[in-house]
C-alpha positions in Angstrom: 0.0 0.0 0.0 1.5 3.6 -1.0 2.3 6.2 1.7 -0.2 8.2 0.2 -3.3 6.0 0.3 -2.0 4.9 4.3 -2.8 8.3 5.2 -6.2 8.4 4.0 -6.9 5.3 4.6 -7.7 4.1 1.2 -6.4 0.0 0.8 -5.7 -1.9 -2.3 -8.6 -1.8 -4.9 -9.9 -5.1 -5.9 -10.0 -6.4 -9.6 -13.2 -8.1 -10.4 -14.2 -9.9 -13.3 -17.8 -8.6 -14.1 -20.2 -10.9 -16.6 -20.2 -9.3 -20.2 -23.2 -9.3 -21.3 -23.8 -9.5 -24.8 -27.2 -10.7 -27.4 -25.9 -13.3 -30.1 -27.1 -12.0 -33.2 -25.3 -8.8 -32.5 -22.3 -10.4 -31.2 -22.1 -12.5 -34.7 -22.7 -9.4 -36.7 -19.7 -8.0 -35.4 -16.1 -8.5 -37.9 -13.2 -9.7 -36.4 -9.3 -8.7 -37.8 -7.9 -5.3 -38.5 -9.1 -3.6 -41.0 -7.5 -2.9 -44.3 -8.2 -2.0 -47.5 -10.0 -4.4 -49.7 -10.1 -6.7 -47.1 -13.0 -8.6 -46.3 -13.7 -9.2 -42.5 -14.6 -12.5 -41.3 -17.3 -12.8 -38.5 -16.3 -14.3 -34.9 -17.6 -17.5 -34.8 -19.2 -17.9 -30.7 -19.0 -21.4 -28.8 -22.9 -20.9 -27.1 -23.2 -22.7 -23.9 -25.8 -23.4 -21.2 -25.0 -23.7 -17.4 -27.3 -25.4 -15.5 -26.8 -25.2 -12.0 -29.2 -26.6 -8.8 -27.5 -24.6 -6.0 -28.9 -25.1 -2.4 -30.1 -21.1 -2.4 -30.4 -21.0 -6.2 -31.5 -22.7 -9.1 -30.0 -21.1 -12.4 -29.5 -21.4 -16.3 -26.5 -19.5 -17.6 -26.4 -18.9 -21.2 -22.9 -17.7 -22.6 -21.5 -17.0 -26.1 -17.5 -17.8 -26.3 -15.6 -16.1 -28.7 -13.4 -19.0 -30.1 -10.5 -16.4 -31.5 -10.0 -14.6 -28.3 -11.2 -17.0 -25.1 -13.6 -14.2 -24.3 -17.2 -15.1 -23.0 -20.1 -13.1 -23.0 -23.5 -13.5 -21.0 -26.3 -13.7 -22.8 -28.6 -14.9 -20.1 -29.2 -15.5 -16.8 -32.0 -17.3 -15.3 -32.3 -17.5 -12.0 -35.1 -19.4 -9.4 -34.8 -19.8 -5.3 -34.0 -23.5 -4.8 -36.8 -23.4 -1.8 -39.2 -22.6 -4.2 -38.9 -26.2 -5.8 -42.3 -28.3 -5.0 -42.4 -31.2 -2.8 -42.3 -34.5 -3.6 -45.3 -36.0 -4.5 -46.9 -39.3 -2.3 -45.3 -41.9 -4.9 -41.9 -40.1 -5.2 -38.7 -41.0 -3.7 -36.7 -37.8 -1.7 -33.1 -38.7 -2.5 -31.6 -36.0 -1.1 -31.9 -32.3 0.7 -30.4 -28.8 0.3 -28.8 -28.1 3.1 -31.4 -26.0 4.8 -34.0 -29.6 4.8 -35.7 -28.3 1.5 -36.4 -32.2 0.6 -35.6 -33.3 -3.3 -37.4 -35.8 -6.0 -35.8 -36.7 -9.1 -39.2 -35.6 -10.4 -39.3 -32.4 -8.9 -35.6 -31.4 -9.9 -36.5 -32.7 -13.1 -39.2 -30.1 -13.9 -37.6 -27.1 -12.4 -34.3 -27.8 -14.6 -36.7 -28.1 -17.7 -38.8 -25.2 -16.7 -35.7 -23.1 -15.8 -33.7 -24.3 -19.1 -36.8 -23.1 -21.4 -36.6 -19.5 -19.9 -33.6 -18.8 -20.3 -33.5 -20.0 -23.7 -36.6 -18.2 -24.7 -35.4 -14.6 -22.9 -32.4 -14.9 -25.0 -33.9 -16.1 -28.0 -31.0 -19.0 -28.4 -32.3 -21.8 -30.6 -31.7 -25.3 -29.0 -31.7 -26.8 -32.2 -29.5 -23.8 -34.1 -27.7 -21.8 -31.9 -26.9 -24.2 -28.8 -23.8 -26.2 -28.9 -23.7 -27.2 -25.7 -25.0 -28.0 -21.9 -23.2 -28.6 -19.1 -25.0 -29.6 -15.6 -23.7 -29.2 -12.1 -24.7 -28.7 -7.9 -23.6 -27.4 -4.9 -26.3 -29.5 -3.3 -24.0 -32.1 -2.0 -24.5 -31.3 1.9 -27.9 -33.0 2.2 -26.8 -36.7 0.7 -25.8 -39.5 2.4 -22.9 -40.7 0.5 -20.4 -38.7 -1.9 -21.8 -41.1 -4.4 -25.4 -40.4 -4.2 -24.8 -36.8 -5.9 -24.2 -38.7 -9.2 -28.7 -39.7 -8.8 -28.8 -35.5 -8.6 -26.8 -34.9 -11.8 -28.8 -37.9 -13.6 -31.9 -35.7 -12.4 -30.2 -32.2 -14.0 -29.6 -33.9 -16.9 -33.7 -35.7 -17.4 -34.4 -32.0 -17.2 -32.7 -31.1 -20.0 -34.0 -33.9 -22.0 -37.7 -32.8 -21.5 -36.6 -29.4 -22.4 -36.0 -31.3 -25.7 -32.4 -30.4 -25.6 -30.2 -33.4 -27.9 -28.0 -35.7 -25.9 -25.2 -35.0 -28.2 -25.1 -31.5 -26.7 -24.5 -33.1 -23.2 -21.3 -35.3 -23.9 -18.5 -34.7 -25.8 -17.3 -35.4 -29.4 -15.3 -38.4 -30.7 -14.6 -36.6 -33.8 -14.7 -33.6 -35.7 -17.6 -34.7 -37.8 -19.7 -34.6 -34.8 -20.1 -31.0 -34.6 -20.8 -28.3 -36.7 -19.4 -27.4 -39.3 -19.2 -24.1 -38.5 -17.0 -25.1 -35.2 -14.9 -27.6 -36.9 -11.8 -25.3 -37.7 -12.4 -24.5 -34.4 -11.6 -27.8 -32.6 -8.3 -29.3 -31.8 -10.2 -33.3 -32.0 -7.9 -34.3 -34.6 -4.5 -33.2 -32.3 -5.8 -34.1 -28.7 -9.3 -35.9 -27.6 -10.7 -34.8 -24.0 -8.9 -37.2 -21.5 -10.6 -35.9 -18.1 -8.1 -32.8 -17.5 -9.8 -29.5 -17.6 -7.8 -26.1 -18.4 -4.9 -28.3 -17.4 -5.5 -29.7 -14.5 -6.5 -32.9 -13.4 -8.5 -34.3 -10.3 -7.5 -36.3 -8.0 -6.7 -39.9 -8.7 -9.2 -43.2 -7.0 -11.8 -42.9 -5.1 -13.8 -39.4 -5.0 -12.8 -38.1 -2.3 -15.3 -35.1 -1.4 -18.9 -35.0 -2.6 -18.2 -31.1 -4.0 -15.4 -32.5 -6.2 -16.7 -31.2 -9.6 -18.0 -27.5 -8.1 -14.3 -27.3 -7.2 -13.3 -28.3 -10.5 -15.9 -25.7 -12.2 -15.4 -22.8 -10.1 -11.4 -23.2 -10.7 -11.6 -23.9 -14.9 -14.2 -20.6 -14.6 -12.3 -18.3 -12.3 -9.3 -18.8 -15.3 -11.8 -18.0 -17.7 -13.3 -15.0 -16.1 -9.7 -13.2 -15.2 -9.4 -12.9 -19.2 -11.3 -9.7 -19.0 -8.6 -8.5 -16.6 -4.4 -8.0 -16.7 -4.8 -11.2 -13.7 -2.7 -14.2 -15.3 -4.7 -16.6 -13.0 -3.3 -20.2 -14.3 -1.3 -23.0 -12.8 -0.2 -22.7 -9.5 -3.9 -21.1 -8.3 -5.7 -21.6 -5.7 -10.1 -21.2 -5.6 -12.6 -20.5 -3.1 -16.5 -20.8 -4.6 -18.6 -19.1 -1.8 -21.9 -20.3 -2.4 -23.7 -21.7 0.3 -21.6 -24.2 0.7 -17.6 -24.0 0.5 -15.8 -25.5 -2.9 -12.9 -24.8 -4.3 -9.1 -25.8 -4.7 -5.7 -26.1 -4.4 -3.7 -26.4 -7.7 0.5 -27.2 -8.0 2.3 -26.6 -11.1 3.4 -29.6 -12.8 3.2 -29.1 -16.4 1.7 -29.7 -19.1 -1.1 -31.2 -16.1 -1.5 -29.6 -12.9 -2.4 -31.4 -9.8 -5.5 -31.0 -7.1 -3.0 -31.0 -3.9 -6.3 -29.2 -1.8 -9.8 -29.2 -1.6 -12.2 -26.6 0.1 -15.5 -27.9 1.6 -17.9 -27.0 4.6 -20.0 -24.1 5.0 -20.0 -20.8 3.1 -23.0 -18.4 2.5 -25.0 -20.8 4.7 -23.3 -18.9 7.8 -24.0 -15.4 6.4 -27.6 -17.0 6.0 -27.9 -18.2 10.0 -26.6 -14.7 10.7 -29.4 -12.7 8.9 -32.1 -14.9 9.7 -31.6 -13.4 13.3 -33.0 -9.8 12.1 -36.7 -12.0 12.1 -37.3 -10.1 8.7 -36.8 -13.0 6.8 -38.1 -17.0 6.5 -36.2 -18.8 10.1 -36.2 -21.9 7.9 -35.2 -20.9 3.9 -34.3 -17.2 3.9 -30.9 -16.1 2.8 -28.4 -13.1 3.3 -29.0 -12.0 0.0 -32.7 -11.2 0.9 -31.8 -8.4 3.4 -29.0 -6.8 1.7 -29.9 -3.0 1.9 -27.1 -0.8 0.1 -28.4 2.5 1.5 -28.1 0.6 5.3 -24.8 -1.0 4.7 -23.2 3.0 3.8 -23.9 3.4 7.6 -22.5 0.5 9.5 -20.4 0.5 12.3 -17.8 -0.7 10.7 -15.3 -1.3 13.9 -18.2 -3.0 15.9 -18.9 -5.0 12.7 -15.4 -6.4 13.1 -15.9 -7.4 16.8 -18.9 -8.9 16.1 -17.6 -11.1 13.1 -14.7 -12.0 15.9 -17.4 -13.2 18.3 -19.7 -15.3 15.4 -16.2 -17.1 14.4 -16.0 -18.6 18.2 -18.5 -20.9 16.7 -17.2 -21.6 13.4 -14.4 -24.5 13.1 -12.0 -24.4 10.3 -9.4 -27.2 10.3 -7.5 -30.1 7.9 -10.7 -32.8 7.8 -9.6 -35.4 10.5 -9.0 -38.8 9.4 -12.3 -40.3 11.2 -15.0 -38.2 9.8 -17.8 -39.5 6.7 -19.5 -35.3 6.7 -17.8 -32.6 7.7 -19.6 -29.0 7.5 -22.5 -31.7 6.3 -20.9 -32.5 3.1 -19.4 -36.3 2.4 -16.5 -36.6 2.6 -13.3 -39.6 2.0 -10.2 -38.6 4.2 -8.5 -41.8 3.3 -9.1 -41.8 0.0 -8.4 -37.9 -0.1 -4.7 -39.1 1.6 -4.2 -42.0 -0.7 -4.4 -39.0 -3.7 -2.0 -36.8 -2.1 -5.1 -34.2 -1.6 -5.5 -31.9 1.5 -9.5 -31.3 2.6 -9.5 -28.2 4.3 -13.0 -27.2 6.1 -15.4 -25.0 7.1 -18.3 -25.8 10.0 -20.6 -24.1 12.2 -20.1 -26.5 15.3 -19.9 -29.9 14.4 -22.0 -30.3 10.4 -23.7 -27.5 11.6 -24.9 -28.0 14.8 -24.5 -24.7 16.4 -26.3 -22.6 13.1 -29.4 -21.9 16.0 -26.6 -20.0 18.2 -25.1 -18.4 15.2 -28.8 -17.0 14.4 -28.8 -16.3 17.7 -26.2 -14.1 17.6 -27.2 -12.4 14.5 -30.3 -11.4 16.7 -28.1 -10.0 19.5 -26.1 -7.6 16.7 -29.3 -6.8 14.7 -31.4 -5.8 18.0 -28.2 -3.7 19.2 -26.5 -2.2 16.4 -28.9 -2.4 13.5 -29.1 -3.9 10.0 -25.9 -2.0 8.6 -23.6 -3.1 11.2 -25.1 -6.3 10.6 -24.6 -6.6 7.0 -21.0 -5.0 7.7 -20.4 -8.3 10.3 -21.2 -10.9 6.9 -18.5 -9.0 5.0 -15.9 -9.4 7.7 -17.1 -12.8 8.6 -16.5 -14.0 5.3 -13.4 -12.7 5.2 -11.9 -14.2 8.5 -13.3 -17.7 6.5 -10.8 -17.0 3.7 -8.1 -16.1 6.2 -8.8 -19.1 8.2 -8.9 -21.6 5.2 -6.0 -19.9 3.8 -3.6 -20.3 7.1 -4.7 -24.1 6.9 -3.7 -24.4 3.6 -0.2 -22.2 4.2 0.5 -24.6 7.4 0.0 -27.7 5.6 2.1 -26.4 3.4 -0.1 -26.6 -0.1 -0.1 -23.9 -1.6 2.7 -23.2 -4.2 4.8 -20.2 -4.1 3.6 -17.6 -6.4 0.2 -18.8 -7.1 -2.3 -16.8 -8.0 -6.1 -16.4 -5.5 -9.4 -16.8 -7.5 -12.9 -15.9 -5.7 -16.2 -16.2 -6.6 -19.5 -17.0 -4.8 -22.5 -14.8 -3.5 -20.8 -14.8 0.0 -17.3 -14.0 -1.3 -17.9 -11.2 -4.4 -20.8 -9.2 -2.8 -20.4 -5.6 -0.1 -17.4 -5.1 0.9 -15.9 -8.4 0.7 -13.4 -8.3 -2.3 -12.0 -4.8 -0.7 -11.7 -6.7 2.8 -10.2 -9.7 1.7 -7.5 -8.1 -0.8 -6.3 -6.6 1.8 -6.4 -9.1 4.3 -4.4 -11.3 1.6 -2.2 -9.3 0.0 1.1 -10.0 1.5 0.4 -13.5 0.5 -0.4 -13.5 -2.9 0.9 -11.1 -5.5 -2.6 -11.7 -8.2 -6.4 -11.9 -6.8 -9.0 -12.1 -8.9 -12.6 -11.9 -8.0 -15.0 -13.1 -10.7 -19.1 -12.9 -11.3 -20.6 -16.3 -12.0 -17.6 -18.8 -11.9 -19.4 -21.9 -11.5 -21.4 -21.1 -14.7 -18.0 -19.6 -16.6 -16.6 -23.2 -15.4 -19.9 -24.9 -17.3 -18.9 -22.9 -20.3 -14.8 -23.8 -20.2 -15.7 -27.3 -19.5 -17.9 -27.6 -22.7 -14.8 -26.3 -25.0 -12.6 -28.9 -23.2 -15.0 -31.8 -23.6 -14.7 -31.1 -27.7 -11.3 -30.1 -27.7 -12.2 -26.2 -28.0 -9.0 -24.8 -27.8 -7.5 -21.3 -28.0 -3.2 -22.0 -28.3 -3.0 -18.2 -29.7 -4.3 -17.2 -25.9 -3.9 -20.0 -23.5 -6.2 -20.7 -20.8 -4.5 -23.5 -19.0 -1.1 -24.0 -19.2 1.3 -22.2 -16.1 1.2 -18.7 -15.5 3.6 -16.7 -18.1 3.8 -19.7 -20.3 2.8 -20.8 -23.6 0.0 -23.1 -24.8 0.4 -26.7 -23.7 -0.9 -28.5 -27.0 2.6 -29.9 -28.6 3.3 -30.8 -24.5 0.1 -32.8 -24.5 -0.1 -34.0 -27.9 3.7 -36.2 -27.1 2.1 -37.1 -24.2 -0.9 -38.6 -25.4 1.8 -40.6 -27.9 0.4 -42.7 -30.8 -1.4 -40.7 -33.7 -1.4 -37.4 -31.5 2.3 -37.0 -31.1 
């Protein structure tokens, strides 16, 4: 920080990656190439993807246009429900699973708010599933209310049903074998012919055997989007990285840099926006059983906080949140499954985040949020999230550091509801910026990672500007074409 901006006070400013949004048909009328005389301009040819996403707060469908020339994406819709408002399960249908507030799940209930959701956004953004559409890629944070990391896979069968009665093709939900799968205008486009998809996403691959927390593929989503998003900002956020999804639950990871594939040394799991959540229910302005931060937030209120007692106050509410390396004996922990020995056979931290033990103590964290609401007010009380969330990342953070995880020089990616919104990216820059050089906030990762994973899946490559690949470096392709050996090399 400079000697100027000490004196008044003024820390580092944040860089956050903000959704571009754009509308299709405009985006494709647009020429691409310098201009010159007698030249004819060819158009940008767009990779369009759909995000679909059942989160434990929210239910969304992210539509986004890629630009396959330069790696940048562009939002052309975003659909968004309130998970709680899903129906219950009928008599004659099976609940396999719960958010993590107890709002209880049917794989024919899931199925109709995907489709219902899917249609909207498609409609509101006039995208033809038939024309336009290339691609659809399903995922959930909803892994806290399952019994078994394994029963997650029933959720994303569900996700995917939903699709399917929203008419959209199969072949748009799993990759390519060859180029003469997909269309012809995104045939030049695609690297099928060098490389085929072998499970690694914008260079990095997960960890190897068992799966070893529930929330493996959020982490892997919010990580390949985080890298997609800081390409609307001077961040080189690529191999080593580290990410921290703050949805309501915790996801995120810890990436080395081994070339030309980096490895998951660290997981994030736990509790997220779920704590902000206990907090606010305390005001009583909001549902005790399914309201959320987000439905309090009052900009004018927050401009007055007491931003000193907020501090305190975020200090007292942390006396009941435990952040620690998962211990060897646990199946849950923060309520999501989890596999410590299979996480230790893969040479892969878990790092946590509870609220007690899974979540025991949220009552006396609500509690508590009544106590600062009733004496200090809503402002102060929104001002406590922000610093709350930011002792989280600290806390996760030092776990990592004294476990020794996290690569030198690596580069901080954050994204989530409870990690982008108030004041949080100012607080936490600062309250990180002695330990890493880049930090990158960015809107929407989990649906950016959707969008990255679908170019992947077909081989969608950019090697003119790299996506994966280590920070400063060049594209990987020739690296993992002689790996690959055979017709590749």
């Amino acid at each position: 920080m400079s000697f100027l901006s000490k004196i008044f006070s003024k820390g580092p400013k944040p860089i956050i990656a903000h959704s571009k949004e754009g509308n299709l048909d405009m985006l494709r009328a647009q020429r691409a190439g310098p201009a010159a005389p007698g030249a004819v301009k060819k158009p940008d040819v767009f990779y369009v993807t759909a995000s679909v996403e059942l989160g434990n707060t929210t239910t969304k469908c992210i539509v986004m246009a890629t630009n396959l020339n330069t790696s940048e994406s562009y939002l052309l819709n975003k659909t968004v429900k309130m998970t709680r408002d899903i129906r219950k399960p009928k008599a004659n249908e099976d609940v396999f699973g719960k958010t993590v507030w107890g709002i209880e799940l049917s794989k024919e209930a899931v199925t109709e708010l995907i489709r219902d959701t899917v249609l909207e956004a498609l409609k509101k953004c006039n995208v033809d599933k038939d024309e336009d559409l290339d691609f659809v890629v399903r995922s959930t944070g909803v892994t806290a209310g399952f019994a078994t990391a394994e029963e997650a896979g029933q959720l994303i069968i569900a996700l995917a049903d939903g699709c399917l009665e929203a008419d959209i093709p199969p072949r748009k939900m799993s990759p390519a074998m060859s180029i003469s799968q997909l269309p012809e205008r995104l045939q030049k486009h695609s690297l099928l012919e060098n490389i085929l998809f072998d499970g690694a996403v914008v260079s990095v691959v997960p960890p190897e055997g068992k799966e070893t927390v529930a929330n493996e593929m959020e982490g892997e989503l919010v990580t390949a989007g985080i890298k997609l998003g800081a390409k609307w900002t001077d961040v080189d956020y690529r191999n080593p990285c580290v990410s921290l999804d703050f949805g309501s639950t915790l996801a995120g990871r810890i990436v080395n840099d081994n070339e030309p594939y980096a490895n998951t040394v660290g997981n994030f799991l736990g509790l997220a926006g779920v704590v902000s959540d206990a907090l606010a229910r305390g005001t009583g302005k909001i549902d005790m059983k399914n309201g959320a931060a987000i439905d309090i937030y009052n900009e004018k209120a927050a401009k007055k906080a007491d931003k000193k007692k907020a501090e305190a106050n975020a200090l007292e509410a942390h006396k009941l949140i435990n952040i620690q390396k998962v211990p060897m004996d646990v199946e849950r922990f923060g309520t999501v499954p989890v596999n410590p020995e299979a996480a230790a056979n893969a040479g892969t931290t878990l790092i946590g985040c509870d609220v007690g033990f899974n979540g025991d103590k949220l009552p006396e964290l609500t509690e508590l949020g009544k106590q600062f609401y009733d004496e200090d007010g809503l402002g102060t009380l929104l001002s406590t999230l922000d610093y709350v969330s930011t002792n989280i990342v600290t806390r996760v953070l030092d776990v990592a550091f004294a476990e020794n995880v996290i690569i030198p020089g690596s580069a901080l990616g954050i994204t989530g509801r409870a990690g982008i919104t108030g004041r949080k990216p100012e607080l936490i820059l600062e309250a990180v910026q002695d330990k890493f050089e880049s930090v990158v906030f960015v809107e929407d990762g989990l649906a950016l990672g959707s969008a990255i994973m679908a170019r992947c899946m077909n081989s969608m490559g950019t090697p003119k500007v790299p996506i994966g690949g280590k920070q400063g470096g060049r594209c990987i392709l020739k690296d993992r074409m002689k790996m690959a050996g055979g017709k590749f090399a």
